[in-house]
Steps between C-alpha positions, in 0.01 A plus 500: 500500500595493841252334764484634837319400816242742702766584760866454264623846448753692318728240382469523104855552453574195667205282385622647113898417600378108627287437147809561328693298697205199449543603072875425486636157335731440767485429916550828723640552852297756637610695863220764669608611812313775695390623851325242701126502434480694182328242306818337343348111571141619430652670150613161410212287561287764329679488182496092501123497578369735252689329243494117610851450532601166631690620860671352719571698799749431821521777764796509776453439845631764734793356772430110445760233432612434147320136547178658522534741217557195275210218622316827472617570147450105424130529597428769266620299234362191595167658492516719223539164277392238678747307542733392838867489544564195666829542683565824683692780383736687726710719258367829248660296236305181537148710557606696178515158273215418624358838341672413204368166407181582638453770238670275238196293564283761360390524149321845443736721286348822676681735711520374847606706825702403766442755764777457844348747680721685872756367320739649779385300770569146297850641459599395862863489638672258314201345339628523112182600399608764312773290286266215430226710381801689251576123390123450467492772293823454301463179422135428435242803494713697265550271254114469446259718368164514688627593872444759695718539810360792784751524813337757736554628801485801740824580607607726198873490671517160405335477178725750343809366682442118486291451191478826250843575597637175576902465425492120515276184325208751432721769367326665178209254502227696584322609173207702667502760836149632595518731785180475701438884653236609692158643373532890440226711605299432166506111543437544883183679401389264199549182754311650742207593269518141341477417884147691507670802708362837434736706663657852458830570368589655799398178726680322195826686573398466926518114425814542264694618828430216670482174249716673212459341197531122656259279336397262799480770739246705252301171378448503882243828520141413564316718297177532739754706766580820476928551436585569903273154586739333301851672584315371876427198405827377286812713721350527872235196510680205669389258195589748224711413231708779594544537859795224503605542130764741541699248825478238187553662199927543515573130643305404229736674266818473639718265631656685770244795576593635822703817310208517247262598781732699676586701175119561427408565875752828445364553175130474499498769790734776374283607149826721342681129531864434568817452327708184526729654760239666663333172538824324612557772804156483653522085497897531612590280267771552200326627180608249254324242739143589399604555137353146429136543680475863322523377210311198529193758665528689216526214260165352672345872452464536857770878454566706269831657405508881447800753401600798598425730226853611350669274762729185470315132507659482836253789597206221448207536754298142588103582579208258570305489244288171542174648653409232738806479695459903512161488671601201691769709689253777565211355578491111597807435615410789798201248590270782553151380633358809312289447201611504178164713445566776725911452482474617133322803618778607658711796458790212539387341239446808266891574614578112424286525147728811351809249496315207383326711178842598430633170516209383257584792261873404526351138333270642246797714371402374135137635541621830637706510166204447271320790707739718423523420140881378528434068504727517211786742608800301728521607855631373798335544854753630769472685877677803576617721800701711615644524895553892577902492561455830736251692692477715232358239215169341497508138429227394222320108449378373182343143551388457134700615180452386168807622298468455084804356398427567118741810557250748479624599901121476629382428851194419601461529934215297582244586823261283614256577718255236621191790591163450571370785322642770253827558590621867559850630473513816749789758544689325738489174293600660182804642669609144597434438134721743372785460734509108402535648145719792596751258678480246242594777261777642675670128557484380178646811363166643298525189227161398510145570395260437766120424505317461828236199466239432762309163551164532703176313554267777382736753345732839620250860537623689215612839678738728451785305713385214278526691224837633595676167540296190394547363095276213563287308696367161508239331639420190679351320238786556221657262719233231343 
């Protein structure tokens, strides 16, 4: 039986994955990598408490010298078991035997955890960090049973490339990958309940926009304050946790940021997102120069990647879909004096809230599955359109398009419409309707079977245009 603290959410699969790591007979190298402030450290120190591991835990210091990482990484040790090291160590290897002996010194047989947490930033320009702590793991940890080594850190890029994927001393060494995602809407809602929120799903989904899934930004809410008091008070509130987050967040990930920013500046205003040449034309720059900082944006789950439906990989669209750096674009970066309270009243922000529904549907694409009774079935999510190639065409936009790839040629175009009340499909809308449908029909040369699937807060009026066009609708709270 798993134990869980009041406010420690929706990580069963991982607490589960962790006790059978702890059950094995022999020492495991563990790597978790995930966005920056999901939880990944808190994770960790939640499994060792509820279980009484013996943990000892390092965390890298952003930009300081090598010199400092290692009287820093002494000190931990020399507190953790009492003991000093009397000269002073200047090199990974020396600070590593020290580890060694000093847990040589120990005689429990249990499982203990050695948790070397930002494990990036100890990796400095030639610091060998990252070969000594292979050697440390080569030539002692792995040849015992009861250890437990967690490497961590935020900057997915370089966990998959330098650790999970490493080609060098830590090639193939890693037994263990956890990927630390954000909450979904379910766990959003269960953390802020355990939080002693009472809120509707709809405020739920209001706060989703803005904090996403991130745990620290979330943990954040005070639960006395109504959901726009606390968009005020964490994004446009000089002290809140948010209002500087976003100028921080990509230096903290990346070693060289500057395209980073300038790649998500582009992105996180245009909603339909940008191809890699696309991207390289509006920054002037040749494409295969931002090849590296797409990827590592999408690695870090900051993008997503989407195909053109029935298009080459080359056809591949890059959107925003972290929510946070979404709203920051919108709203705080602007530096509106406005209130969040009567800002979110705003026609603007009704506009803004359509995109940002849809790019919360786009993330719950497994729950839209299960509503639709296909969770099972394999599908791929793609975007489709088609640019009229004469005055005499009309031109056609699919955003969301779940295609089954089980061969039974089905298509399911998904609308989402973020609507106060019931929503109504009137003649002039269905027509749009049917001429996406028509156009898609015509291009792809009749080969598929089409259902039209809407996703509202409160439902679609069942009318006769509904009943003309519409298979199925969803609701707001299938999403939970």
């Amino acid at each position: 039986m798993i134990k869980r603290f009041l406010v420690f959410v929706a990580r069963d699969n991982n607490l589960i994955q962790m006790d059978e790591i702890i059950k094995r007979k022999d020492s495991s190298f563990v790597a978790i990598y995930g966005r920056r402030r999901v939880g990944k450290t808190e994770f960790v120190r939640h499994f060792c408490k509820i279980n009484k591991h013996f943990v000892i835990e390092f965390t890298g210091k952003r930009k300081i010298k090598k010199r400092l990482q290692i009287a820093s990484f002494v000190d931990i040790i020399e507190r953790t078991f009492s003991i000093k090291q009397k000269e002073k160590l200047e090199e990974w290897g020396e600070a590593f035997s020290f580890l060694r002996d000093s847990i040589e010194s120990m005689k429990s047989k249990k499982k203990k955890i050695i948790f070397i947490d930002e494990l990036p930033w100890l990796d400095s320009w030639k610091s060998g960090f990252l070969e000594e702590l292979a050697y440390f793991w080569n030539n002692f940890l792995s040849s015992r049973e009861d250890i437990v080594l967690i490497v961590c850190g935020s900057a997915a890029s370089y966990m998959l490339k330098k650790v999970i994927h490493n080609k060098g001393p830590l090639h193939g060494r890693v037994t263990d990958i956890i990927e630390m995602k954000q909450f979904d809407l379910t766990a959003t809602k269960e953390l802020l309940q355990k939080q002693g929120c009472r809120y509707s799903n709809k405020s739920i989904v209001e706060l989703y926009m803005v904090f996403g899934g991130v745990a620290k930004y979330l943990r954040a809410i005070s639960c006395s304050k109504t959901p726009q008091e606390n968009i005020q008070n964490s994004c446009f509130s000089k002290t809140g946790i948010l209002h500087q987050e976003y100028n921080d967040l990509f230096d903290s990930l990346f070693s060289n940021a500057k395209s980073h920013y300038l790649l998500m500046n582009l992105l996180a205003t245009h909603w339909k997102g940008y191809t890699q040449i696309e991207l390289a034309k509006l920054l002037n720059v040749p494409s295969s120069s931002i090849n590296i900082p797409l990827n590592e944006l999408y690695a870090s789950s900051f993008v997503s990647k989407s195909t053109k439906f029935g298009q080459r990989k080359r056809e591949t669209v890059f959107r925003t879909t972290d929510c946070f750096s979404y709203f920051h674009h919108k709203w705080i970066k602007p530096d509106k004096t406005t209130s969040w309270v009567v800002e979110s009243r705003s026609q603007s922000f009704r506009s803004w809230a359509g995109f940002a529904f849809e790019n919360i549907c786009y993330l719950h694409i497994d729950k839209i599955k299960d509503a639709l009774r296909i969770g099972g079935v394999p599908t791929q999510t793609h975007y489709w359109n088609y640019i009229p190639k004469s005055k005499d065409e009309i031109g056609a936009q699919i955003d969301m398009l779940i295609e089954h790839t089980n061969g039974s040629k089905n298509i399911d175009i998904i609308e989402c419409k973020y609507y106060e009340g019931i929503f109504t499909i009137d003649k002039a809308y269905k027509e749009k309707l049917i001429n996406k449908m028509v156009v898609f029909n015509e291009q792809t040369k009749f080969k598929y079977n089409i259902r039209l699937i809407f996703i509202t807060i409160n439902g679609v009026k069942k009318n006769s245009y509904y009943n003309e066009i519409v298979s199925e609708d969803i609701l707001l709270e299938d999403l939970f």
